[in-house]
Biopython code that builds the backbone (N, CA, C, O; Angstrom):
import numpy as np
from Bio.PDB.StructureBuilder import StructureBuilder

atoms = [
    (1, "UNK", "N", (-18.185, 29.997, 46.196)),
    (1, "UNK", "CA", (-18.728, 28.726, 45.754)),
    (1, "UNK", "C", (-18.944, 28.710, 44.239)),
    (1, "UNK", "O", (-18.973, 27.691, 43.549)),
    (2, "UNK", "N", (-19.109, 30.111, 43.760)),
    (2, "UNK", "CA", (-19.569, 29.729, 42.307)),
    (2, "UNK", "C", (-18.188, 30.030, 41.662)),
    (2, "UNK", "O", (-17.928, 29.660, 40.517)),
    (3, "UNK", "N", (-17.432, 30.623, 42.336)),
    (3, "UNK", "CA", (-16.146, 30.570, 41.438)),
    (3, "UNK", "C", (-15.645, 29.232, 41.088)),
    (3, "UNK", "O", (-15.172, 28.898, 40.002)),
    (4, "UNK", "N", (-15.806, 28.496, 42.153)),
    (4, "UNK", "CA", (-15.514, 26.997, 42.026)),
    (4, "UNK", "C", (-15.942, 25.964, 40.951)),
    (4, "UNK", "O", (-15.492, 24.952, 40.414)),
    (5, "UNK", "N", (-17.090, 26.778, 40.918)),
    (5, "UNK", "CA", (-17.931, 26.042, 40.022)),
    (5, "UNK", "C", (-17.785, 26.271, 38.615)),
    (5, "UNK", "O", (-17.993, 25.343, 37.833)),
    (6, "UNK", "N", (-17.466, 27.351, 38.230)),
    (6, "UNK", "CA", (-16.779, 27.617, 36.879)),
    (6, "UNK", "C", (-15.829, 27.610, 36.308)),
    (6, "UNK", "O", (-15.737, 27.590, 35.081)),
    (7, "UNK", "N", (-14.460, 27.632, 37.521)),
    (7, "UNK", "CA", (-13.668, 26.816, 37.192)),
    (7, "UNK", "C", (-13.822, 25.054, 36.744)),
    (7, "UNK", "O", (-13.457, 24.543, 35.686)),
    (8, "UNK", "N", (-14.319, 24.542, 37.635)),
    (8, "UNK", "CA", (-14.701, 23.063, 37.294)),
    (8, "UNK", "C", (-15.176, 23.171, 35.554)),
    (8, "UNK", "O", (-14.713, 22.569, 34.585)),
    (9, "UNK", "N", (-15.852, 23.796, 35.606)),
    (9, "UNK", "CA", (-16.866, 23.539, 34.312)),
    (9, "UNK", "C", (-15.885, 23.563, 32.986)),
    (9, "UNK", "O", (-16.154, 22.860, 32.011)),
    (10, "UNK", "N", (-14.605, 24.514, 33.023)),
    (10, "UNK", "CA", (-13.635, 25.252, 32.200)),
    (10, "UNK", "C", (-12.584, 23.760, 32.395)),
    (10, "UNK", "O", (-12.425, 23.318, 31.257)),
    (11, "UNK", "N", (-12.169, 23.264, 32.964)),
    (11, "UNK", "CA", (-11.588, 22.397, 33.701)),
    (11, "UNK", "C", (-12.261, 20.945, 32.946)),
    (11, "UNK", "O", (-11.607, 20.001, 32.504)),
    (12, "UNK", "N", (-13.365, 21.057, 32.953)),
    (12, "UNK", "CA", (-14.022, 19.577, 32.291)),
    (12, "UNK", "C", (-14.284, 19.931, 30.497)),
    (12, "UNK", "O", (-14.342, 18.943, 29.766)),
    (13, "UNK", "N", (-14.420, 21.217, 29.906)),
    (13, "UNK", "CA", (-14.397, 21.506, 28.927)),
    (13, "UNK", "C", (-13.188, 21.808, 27.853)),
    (13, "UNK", "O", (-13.192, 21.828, 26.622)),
    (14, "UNK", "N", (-12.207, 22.024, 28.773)),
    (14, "UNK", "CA", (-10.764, 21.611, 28.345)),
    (14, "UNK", "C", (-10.068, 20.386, 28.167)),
    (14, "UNK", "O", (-9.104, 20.352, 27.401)),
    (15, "UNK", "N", (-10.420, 19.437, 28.747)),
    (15, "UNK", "CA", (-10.555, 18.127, 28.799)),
    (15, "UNK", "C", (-11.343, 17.562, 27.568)),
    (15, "UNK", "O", (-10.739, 16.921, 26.708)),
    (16, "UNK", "N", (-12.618, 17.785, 27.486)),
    (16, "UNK", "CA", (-12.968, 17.662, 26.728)),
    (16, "UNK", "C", (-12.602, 17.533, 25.266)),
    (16, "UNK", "O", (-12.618, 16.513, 24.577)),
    (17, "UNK", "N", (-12.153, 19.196, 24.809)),
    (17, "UNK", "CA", (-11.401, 19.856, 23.446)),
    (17, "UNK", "C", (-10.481, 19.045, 23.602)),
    (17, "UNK", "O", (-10.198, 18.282, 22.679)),
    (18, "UNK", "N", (-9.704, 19.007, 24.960)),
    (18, "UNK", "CA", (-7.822, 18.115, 24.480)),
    (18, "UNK", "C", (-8.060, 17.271, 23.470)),
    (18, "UNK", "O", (-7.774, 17.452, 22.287)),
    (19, "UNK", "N", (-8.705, 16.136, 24.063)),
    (19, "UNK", "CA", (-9.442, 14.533, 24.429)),
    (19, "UNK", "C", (-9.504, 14.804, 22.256)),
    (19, "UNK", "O", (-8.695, 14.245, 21.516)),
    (20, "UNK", "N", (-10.615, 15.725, 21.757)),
    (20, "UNK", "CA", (-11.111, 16.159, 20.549)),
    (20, "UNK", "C", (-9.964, 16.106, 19.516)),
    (20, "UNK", "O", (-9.728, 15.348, 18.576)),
    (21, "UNK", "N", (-9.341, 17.178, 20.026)),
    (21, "UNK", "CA", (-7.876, 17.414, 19.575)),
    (21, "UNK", "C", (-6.852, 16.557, 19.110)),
    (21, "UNK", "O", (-6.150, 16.584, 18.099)),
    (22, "UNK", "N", (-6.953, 15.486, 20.461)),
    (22, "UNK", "CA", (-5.760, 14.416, 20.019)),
    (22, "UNK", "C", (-6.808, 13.470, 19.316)),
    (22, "UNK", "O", (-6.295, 13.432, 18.198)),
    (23, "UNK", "N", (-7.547, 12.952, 19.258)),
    (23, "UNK", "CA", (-8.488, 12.442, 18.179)),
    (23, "UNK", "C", (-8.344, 12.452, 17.051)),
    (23, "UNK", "O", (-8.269, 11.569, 16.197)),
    (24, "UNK", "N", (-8.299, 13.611, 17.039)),
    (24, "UNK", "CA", (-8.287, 14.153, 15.287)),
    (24, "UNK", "C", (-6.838, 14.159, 14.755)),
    (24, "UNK", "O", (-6.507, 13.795, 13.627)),
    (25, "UNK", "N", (-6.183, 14.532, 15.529)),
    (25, "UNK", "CA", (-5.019, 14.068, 15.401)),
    (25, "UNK", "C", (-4.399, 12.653, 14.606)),
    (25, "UNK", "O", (-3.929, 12.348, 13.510)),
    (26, "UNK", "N", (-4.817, 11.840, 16.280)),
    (26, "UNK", "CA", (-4.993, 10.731, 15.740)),
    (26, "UNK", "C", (-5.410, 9.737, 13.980)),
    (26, "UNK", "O", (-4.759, 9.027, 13.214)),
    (27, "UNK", "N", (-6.854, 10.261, 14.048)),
    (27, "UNK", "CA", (-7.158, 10.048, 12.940)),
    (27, "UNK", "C", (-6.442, 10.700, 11.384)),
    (27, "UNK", "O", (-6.681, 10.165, 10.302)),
    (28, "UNK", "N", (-5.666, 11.770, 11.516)),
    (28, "UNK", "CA", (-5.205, 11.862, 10.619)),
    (28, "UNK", "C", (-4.248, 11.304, 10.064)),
    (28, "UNK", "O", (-4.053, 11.154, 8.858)),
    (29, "UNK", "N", (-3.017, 10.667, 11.789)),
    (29, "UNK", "CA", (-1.780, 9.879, 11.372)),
    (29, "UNK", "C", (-2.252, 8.547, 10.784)),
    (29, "UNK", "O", (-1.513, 7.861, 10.077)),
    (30, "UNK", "N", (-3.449, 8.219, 11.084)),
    (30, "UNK", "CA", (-3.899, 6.691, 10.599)),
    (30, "UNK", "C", (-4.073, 7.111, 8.831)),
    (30, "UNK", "O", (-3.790, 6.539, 7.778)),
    (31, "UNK", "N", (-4.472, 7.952, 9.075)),
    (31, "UNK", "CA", (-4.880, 8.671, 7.340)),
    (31, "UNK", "C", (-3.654, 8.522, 6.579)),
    (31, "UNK", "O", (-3.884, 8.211, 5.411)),
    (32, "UNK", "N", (-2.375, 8.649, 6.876)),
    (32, "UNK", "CA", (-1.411, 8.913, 6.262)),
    (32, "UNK", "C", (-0.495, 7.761, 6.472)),
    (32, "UNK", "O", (0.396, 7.424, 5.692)),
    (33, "UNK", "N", (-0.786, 7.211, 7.555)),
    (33, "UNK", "CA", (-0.144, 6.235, 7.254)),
    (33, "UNK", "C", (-0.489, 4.566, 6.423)),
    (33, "UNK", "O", (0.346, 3.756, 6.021)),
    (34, "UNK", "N", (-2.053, 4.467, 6.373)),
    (34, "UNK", "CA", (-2.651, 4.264, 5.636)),
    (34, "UNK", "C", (-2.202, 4.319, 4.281)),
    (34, "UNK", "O", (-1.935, 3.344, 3.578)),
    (35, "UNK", "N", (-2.110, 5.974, 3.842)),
    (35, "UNK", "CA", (-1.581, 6.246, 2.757)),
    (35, "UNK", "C", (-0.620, 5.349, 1.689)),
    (35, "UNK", "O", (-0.807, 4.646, 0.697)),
    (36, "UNK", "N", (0.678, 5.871, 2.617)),
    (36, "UNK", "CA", (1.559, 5.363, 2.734)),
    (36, "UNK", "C", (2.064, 3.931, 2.609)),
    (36, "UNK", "O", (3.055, 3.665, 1.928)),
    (37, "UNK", "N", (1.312, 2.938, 3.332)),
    (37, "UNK", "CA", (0.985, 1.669, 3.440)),
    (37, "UNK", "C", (0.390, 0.988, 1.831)),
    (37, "UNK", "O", (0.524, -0.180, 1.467)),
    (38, "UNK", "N", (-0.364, 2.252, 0.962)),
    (38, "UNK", "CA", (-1.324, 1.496, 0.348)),
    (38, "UNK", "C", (-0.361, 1.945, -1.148)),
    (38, "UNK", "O", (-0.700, 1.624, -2.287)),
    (39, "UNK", "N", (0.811, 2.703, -0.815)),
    (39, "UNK", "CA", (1.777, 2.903, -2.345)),
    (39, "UNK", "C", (2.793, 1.865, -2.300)),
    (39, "UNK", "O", (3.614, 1.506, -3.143)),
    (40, "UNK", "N", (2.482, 1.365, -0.814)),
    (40, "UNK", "CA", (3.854, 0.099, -1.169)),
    (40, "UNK", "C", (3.315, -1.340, -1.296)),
    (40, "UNK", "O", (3.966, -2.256, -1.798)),
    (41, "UNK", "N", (1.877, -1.478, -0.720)),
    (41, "UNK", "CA", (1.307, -2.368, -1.624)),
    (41, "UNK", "C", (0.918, -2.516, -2.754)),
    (41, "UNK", "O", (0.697, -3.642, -3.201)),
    (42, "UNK", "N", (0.699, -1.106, -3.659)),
    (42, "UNK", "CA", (0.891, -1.461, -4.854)),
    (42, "UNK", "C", (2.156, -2.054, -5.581)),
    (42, "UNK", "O", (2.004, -2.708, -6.612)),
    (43, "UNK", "N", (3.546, -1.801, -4.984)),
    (43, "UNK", "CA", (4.108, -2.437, -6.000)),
    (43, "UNK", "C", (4.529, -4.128, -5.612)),
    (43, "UNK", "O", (5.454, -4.695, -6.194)),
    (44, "UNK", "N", (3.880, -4.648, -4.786)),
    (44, "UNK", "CA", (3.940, -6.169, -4.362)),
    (44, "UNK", "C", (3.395, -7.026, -5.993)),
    (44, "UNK", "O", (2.271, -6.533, -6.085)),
    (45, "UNK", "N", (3.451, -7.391, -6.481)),
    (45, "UNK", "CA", (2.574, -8.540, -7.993)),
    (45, "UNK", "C", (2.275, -9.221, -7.796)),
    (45, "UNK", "O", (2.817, -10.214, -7.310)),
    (46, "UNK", "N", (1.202, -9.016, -8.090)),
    (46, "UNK", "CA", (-0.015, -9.483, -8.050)),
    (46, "UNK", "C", (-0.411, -10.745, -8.560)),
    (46, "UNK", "O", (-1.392, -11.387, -8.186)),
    (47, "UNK", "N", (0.458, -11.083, -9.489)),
    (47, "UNK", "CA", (0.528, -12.470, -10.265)),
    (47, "UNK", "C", (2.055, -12.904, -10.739)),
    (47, "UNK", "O", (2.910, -12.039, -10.928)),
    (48, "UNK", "N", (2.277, -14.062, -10.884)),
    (48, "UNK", "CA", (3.617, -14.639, -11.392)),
    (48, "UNK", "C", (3.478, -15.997, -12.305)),
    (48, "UNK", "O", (2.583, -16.841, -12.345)),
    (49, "UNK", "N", (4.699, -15.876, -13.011)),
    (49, "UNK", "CA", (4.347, -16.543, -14.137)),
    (49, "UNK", "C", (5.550, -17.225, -14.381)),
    (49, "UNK", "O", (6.569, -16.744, -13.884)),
    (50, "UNK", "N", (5.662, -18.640, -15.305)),
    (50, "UNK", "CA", (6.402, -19.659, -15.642)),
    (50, "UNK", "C", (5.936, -19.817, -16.895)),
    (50, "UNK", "O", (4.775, -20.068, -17.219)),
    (51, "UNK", "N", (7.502, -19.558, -18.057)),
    (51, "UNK", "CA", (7.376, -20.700, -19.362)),
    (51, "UNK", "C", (7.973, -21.210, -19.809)),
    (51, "UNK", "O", (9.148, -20.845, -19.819)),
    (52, "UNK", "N", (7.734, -21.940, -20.224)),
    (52, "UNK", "CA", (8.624, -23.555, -20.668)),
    (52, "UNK", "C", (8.690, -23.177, -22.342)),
    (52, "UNK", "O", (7.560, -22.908, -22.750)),
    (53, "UNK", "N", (9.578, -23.106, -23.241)),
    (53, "UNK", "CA", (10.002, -22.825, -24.517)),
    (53, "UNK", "C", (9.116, -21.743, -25.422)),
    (53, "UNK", "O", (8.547, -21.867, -26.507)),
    (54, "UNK", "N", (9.183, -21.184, -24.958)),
    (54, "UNK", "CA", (8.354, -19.995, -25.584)),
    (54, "UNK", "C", (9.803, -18.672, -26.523)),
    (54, "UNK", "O", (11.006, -18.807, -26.748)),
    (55, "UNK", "N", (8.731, -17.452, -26.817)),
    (55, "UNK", "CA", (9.402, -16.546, -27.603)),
    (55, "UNK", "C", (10.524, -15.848, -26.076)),
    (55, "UNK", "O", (11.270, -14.891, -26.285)),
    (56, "UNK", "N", (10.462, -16.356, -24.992)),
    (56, "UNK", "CA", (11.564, -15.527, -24.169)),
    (56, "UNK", "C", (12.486, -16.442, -24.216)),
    (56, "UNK", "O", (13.551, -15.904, -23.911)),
    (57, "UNK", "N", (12.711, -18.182, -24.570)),
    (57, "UNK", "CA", (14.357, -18.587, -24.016)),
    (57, "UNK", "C", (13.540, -19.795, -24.084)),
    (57, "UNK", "O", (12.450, -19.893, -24.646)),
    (58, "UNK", "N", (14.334, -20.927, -23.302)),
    (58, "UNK", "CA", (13.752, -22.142, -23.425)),
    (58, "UNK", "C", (13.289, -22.293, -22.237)),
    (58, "UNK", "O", (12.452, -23.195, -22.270)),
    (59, "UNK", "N", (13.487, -21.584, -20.501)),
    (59, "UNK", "CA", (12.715, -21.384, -19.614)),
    (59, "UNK", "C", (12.649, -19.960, -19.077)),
    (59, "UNK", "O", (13.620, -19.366, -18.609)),
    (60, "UNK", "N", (11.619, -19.545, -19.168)),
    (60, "UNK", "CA", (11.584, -17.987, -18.262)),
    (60, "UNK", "C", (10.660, -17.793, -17.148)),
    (60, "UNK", "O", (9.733, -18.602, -17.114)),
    (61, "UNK", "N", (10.690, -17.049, -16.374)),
    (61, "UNK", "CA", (9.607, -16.512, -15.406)),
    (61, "UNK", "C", (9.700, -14.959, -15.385)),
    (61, "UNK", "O", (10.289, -14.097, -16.038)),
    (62, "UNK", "N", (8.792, -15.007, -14.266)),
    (62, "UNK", "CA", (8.489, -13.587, -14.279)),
    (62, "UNK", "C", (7.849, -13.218, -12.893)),
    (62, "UNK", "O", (7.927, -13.989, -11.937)),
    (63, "UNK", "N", (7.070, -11.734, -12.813)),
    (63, "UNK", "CA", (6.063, -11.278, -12.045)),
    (63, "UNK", "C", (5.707, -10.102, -12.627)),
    (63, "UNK", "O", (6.596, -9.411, -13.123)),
    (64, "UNK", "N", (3.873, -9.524, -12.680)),
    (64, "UNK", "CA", (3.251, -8.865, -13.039)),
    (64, "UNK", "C", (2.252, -8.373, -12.418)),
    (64, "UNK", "O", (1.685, -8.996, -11.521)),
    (65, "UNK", "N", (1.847, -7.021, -12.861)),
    (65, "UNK", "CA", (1.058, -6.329, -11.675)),
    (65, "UNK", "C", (-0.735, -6.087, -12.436)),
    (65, "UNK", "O", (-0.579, -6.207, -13.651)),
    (66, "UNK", "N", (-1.565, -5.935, -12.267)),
    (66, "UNK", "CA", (-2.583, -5.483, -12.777)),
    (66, "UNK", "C", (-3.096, -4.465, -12.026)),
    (66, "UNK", "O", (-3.245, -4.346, -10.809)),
    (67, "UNK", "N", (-3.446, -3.450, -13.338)),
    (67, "UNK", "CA", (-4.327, -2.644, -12.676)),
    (67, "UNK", "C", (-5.278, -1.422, -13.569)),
    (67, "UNK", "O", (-5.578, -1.585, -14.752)),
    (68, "UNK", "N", (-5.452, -0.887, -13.216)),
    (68, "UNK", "CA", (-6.899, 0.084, -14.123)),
    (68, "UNK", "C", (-7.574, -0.123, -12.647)),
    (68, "UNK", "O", (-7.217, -0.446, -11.514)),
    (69, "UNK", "N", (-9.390, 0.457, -13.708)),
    (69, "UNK", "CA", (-10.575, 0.818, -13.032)),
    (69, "UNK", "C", (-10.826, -1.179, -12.673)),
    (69, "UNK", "O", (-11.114, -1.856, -11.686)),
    (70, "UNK", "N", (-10.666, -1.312, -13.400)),
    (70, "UNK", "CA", (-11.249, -2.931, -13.241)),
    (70, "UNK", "C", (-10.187, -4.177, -13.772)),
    (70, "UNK", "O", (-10.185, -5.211, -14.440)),
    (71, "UNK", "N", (-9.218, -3.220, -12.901)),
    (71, "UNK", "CA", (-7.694, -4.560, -13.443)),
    (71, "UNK", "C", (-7.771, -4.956, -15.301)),
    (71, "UNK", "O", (-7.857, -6.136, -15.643)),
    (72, "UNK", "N", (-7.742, -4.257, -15.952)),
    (72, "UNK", "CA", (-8.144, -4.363, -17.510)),
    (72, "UNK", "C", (-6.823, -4.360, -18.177)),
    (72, "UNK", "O", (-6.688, -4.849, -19.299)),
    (73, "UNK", "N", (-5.442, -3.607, -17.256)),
    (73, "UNK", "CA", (-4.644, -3.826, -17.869)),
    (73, "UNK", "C", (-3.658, -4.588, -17.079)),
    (73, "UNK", "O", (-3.923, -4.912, -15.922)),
    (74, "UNK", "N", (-2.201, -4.984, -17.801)),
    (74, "UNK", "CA", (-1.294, -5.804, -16.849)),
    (74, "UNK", "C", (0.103, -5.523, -17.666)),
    (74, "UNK", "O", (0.334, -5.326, -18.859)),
    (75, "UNK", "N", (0.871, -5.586, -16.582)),
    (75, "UNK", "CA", (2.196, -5.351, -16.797)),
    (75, "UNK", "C", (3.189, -6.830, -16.440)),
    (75, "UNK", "O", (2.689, -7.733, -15.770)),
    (76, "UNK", "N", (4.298, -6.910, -16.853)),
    (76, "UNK", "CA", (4.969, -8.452, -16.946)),
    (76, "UNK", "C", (6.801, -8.102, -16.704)),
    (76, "UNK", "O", (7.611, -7.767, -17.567)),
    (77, "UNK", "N", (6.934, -8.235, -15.832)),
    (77, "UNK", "CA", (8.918, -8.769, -15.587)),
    (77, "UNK", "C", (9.263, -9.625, -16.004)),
    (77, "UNK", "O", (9.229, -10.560, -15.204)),
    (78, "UNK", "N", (9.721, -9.930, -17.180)),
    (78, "UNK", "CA", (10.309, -11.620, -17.324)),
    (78, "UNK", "C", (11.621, -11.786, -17.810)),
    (78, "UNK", "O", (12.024, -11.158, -18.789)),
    (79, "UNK", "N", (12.341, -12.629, -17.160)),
    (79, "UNK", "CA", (13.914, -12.987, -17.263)),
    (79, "UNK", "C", (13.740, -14.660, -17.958)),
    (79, "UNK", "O", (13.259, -15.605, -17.332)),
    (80, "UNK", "N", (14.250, -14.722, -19.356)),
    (80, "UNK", "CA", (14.212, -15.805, -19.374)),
    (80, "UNK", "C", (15.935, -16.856, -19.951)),
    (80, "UNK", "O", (16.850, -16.220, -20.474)),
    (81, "UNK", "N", (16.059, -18.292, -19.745)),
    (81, "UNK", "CA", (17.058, -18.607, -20.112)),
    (81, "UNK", "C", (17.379, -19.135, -21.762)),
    (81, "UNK", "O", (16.456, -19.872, -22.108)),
    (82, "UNK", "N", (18.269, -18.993, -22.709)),
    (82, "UNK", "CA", (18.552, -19.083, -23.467)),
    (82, "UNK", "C", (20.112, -19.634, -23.630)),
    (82, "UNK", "O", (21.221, -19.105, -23.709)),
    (83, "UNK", "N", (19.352, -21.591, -23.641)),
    (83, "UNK", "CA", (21.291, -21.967, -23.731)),
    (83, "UNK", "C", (21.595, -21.731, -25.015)),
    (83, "UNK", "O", (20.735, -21.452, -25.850)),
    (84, "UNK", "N", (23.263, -21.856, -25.356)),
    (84, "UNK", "CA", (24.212, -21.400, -26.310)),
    (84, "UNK", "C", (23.529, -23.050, -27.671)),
    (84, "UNK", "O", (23.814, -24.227, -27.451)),
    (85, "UNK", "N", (22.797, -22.643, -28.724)),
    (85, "UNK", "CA", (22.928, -23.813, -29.909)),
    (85, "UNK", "C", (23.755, -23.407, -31.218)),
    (85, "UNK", "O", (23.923, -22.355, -31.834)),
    (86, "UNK", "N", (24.263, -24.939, -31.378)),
    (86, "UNK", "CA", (24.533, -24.800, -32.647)),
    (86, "UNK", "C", (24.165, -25.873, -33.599)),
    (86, "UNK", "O", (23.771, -26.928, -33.102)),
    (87, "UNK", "N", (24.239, -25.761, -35.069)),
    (87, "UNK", "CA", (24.012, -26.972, -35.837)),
    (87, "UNK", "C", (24.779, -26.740, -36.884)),
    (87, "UNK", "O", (24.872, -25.616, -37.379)),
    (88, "UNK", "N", (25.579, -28.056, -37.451)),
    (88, "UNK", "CA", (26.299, -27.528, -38.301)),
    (88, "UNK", "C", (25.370, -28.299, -40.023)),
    (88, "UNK", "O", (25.797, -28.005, -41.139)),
]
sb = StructureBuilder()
sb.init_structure("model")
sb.init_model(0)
sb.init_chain("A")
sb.init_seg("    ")
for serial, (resi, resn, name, xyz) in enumerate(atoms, 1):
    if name == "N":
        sb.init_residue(resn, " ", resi, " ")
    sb.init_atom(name, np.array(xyz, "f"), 0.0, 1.0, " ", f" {name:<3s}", serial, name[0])
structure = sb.get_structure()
């Protein structure tokens, strides 16, 4: 009878650890994938931009990212158009 009984006990304490085991597990793939998740939202931009005759062309746009401790700095993509003038 008591063999029975300590088996059971070994039996519910293994269960237990598994149960622990894949947990932690668990929690680590969330950890990483998380990770993972949060380097490819950085490069999404964060802001976008339109100008009408400025120093890039006579229309350009763009997209730009901010970032630092407190978004302090910013970065800018801009393609702009420049038709062909002349004057004689």
């Amino acid at each position: 009878m008591t063999v029975k009984r300590y088996r059971f006990k070994y039996i519910i304490l293994f269960i237990i650890q598994l149960s622990s085991v894949t947990a932690f597990a668990q929690s680590n793939y969330e950890k990483r994938i998380e990770k993972r998740l949060s380097f490819w939202e950085k490069l999404i931009p964060t802001h976008h931009q339109i100008q009408y005759a400025g120093g890039l062309g006579l229309v350009s746009g763009g997209a730009g990212w901010e970032y630092g401790n407190k978004n302090q700095w910013e970065t800018d993509l801009s393609i702009g158009f420049l038709p062909r003038y002349s004057t004689e």
